[in-house]
C-alpha positions as semicolon CSV with decimal commas, in nm:
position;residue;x (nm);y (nm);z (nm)
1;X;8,420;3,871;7,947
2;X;8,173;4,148;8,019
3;X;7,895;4,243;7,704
4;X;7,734;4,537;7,929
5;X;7,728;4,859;7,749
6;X;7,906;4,980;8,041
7;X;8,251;4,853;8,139
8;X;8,484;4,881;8,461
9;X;8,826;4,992;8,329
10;X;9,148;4,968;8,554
11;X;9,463;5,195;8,429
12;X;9,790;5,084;8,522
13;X;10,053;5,378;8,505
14;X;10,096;5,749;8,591
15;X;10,256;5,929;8,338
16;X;10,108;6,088;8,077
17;X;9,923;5,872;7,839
18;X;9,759;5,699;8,169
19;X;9,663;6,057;8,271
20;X;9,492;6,164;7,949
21;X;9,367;5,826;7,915
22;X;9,199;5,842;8,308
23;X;9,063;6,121;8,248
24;X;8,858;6,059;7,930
25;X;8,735;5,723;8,065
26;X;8,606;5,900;8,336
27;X;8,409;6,090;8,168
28;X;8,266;5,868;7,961
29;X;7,967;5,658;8,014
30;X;8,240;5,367;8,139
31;X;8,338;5,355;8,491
32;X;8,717;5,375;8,577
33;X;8,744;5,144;8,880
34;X;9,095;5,231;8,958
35;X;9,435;5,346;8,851
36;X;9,753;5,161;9,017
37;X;10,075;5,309;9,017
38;X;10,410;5,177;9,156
39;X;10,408;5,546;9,316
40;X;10,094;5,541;9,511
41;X;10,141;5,933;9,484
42;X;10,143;5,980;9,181
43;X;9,823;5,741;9,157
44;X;9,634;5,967;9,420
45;X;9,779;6,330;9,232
46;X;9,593;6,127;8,963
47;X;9,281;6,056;9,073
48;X;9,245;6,373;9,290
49;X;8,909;6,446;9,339
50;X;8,733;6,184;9,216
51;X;8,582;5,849;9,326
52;X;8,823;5,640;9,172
53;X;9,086;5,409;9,375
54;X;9,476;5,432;9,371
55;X;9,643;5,140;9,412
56;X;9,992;5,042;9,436
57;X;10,004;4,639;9,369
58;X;9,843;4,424;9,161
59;X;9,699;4,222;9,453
60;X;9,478;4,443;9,494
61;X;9,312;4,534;9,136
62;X;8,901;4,467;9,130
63;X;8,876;4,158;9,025
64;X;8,501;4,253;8,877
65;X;8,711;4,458;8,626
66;X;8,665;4,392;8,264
67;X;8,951;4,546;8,115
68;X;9,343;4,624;8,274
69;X;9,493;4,924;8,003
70;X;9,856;4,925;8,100
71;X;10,012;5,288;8,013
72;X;10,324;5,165;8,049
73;X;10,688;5,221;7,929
74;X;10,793;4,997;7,675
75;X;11,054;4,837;7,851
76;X;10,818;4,745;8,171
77;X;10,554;4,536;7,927
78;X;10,854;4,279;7,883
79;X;10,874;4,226;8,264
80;X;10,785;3,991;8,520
81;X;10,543;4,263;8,664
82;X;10,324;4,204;8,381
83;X;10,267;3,860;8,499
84;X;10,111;3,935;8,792
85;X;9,801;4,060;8,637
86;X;9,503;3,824;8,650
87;X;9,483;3,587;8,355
88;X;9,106;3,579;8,299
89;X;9,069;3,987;8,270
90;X;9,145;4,171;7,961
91;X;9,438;4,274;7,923
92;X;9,585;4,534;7,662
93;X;9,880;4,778;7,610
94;X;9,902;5,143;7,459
95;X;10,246;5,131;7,321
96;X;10,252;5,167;6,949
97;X;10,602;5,005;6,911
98;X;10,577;4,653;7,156
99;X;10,397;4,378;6,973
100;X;10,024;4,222;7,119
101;X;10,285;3,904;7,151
102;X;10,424;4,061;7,466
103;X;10,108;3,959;7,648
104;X;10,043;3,660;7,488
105;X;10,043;3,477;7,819
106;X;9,711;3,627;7,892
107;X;9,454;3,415;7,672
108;X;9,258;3,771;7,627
109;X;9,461;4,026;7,519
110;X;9,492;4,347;7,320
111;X;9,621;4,677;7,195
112;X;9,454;5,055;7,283
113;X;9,692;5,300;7,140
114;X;9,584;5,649;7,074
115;X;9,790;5,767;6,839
116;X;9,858;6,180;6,986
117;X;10,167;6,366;7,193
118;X;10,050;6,354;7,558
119;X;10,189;6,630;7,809
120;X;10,048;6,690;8,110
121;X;10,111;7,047;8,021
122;X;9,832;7,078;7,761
123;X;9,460;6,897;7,760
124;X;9,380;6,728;7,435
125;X;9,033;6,659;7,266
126;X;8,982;6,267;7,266
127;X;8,740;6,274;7,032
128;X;9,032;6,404;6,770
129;X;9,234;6,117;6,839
130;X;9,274;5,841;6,652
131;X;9,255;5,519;6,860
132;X;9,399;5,156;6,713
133;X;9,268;4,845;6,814
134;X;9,431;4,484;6,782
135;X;9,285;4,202;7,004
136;X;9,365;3,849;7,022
137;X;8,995;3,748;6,944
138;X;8,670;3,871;6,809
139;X;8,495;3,940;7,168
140;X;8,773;4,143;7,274
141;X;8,787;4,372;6,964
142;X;8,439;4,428;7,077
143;X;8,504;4,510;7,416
144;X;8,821;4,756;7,325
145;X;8,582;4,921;7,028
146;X;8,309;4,968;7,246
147;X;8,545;5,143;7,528
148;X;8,722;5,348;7,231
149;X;8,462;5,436;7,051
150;X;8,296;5,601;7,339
151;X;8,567;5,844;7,390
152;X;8,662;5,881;6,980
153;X;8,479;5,852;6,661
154;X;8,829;5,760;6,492
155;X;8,856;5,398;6,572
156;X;9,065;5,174;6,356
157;X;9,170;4,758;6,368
158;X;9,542;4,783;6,294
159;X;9,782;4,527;6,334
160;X;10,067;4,534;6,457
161;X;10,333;4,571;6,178
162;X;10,063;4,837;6,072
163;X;10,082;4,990;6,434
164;X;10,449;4,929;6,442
165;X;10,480;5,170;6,113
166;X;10,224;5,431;6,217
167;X;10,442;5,471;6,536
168;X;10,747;5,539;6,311
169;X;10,616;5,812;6,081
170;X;10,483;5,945;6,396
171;X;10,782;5,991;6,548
172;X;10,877;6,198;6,206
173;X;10,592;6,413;6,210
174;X;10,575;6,467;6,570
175;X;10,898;6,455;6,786
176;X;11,116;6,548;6,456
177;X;10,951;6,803;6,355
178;X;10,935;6,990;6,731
179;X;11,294;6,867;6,720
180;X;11,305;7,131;6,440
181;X;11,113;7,404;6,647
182;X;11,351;7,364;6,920
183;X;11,594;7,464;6,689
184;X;11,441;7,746;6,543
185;X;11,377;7,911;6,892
186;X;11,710;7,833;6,928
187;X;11,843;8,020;6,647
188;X;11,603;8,310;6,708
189;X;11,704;8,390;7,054
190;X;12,085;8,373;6,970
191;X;12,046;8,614;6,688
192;X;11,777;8,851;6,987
193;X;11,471;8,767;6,834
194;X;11,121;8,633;6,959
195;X;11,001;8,259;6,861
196;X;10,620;8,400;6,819
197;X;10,733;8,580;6,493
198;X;10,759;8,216;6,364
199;X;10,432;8,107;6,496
200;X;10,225;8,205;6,213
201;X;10,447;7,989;5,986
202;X;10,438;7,724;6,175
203;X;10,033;7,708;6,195
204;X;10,010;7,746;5,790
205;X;10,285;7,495;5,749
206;X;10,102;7,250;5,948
207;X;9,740;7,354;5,785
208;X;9,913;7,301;5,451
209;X;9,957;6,915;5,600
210;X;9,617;6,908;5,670
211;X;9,457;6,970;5,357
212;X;9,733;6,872;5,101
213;X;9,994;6,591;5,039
214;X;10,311;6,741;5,219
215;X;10,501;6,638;4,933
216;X;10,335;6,851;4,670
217;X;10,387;7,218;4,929
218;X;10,702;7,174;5,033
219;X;10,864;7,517;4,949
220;X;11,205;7,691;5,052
221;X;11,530;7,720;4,905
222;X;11,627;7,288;4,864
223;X;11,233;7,279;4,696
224;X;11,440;7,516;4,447
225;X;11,739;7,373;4,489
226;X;11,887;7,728;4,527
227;X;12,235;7,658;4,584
228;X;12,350;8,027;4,670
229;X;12,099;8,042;4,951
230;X;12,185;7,689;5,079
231;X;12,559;7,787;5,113
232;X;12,474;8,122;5,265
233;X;12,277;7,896;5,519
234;X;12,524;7,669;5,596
235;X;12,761;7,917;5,610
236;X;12,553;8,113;5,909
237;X;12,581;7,782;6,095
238;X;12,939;7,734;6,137
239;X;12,931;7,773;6,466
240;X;12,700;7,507;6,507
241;X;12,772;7,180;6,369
242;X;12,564;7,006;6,448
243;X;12,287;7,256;6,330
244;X;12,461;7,213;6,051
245;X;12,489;6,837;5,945
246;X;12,093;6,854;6,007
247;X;12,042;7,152;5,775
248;X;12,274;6,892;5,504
249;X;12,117;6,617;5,577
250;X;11,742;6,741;5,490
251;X;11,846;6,988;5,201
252;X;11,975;6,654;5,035
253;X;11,676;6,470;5,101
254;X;11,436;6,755;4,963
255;X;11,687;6,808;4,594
256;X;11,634;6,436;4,608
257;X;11,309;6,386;4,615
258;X;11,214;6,666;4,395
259;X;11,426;6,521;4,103
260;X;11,243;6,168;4,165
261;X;10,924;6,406;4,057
């Protein structure tokens, strides 16, 4: 297990934590080696330009590597193909819902899961992103800390029940809540409107987030429990159900927890 300040990191996967992922590591003071992909294509799209290698099968990682970060799909980390990969290298995952158990086969093993929404659409700021470490001894915490905390200053030990329930309330104050955006721009353009005059909102909502507990600035009609407006609302979605059981289902959860107050 390698203590040099500067490590040789291998990324398994193409999609679009890997990318992010490759492209911070390369350029950071750490040296990625190579990415492997099951779609050599989609390795070489990936590594375009550089110096770094695609590879397609294990067999052929650098065996001078010090750690393997496999930016996989959940469902792949409980395969056979995980298997493959050398025993004596480190090992870790980025999935922030698949226990460190999953590689328990390899005696050093980990977790490195930045905690953001990847697209390949937009670049992101590493150094905003929260990165949480679990390792399966003290020297590879230090190995995964001093690879994360050269592309983030927000570097946390979390284990995995912890990780397991950051993931979760992700999920409801990421993917939900664009879930809810969707639906707004859906909304708008039936009734022949833009989306950008709810863009505004959406940034102050969101700063709100930022600089308050969500709980104590949540405004709108349930906040009030204004039952005129909320029946004129779910009136105006009759012609979309499913619109509307949504629309129920958080108005009753807002009354709620304002009477809990």
């Amino acid at each position: 297990m390698s203590t040099r300040k500067n490590l040789k990191v291998i990324i398994v996967g193409s999609g679009n934590v890997a990318t992010h992922l490759a492209r911070a590591i390369a350029q950071s003071k750490h040296e990625l080696r190579q990415v492997l992909s099951r779609d050599l294509s989609r390795a070489k799209v990936l590594v375009n330009n550089t110096n770094v290698q695609a590879i397609q099968s294990v067999s052929h990682i650098d065996p001078t590597a010090d750690v393997v970060i496999l930016a996989l799909k959940d469902d792949v980390l409980n395969t056979e193909y995980i298997n493959q990969f050398p025993k004596k290298i480190i090992l870790c995952h980025t999935s922030g819902s698949v226990s460190m158990d999953a590689l328990a086969a390899f005696p050093n093993h980990g977790i490195f899961y930045p905690l953001q929404t990847f697209s390949k659409l937009k670049e992101v700021d590493f150094a905003e992103i929260p990165i949480c470490l679990e390792a399966s001894n003290t020297e590879v915490m230090q190995t995964l800390s001093l690879l994360a905390s050269s592309l983030s200053p927000l570097v946390y030990e979390v284990n995995s029940k912890q990780r397991k329930a950051l993931h979760l309330a992700a999920v409801f104050a990421c993917n939900f809540t664009n879930l809810m955006y969707d639906i707004s721009e859906d909304l708008c353009q039936k009734a022949g409107m833009d989306f950008e005059i709810l863009r505004p909102l959406i940034r102050e909502t969101a700063a709100k987030a930022q600089e308050h507990s969500p709980n104590e600035v949540q405004t709108g009609p349930a906040s009030r429990n204004d039952k005129n407006i909320i029946n004129r609302h779910i009136n105006l979605l009759n012609q979309h159900v499913d619109y509307q059981e949504i629309y129920r289902v958080l108005t009753d959860e807002i009354i709620k927890r304002n009477e809990e107050l």
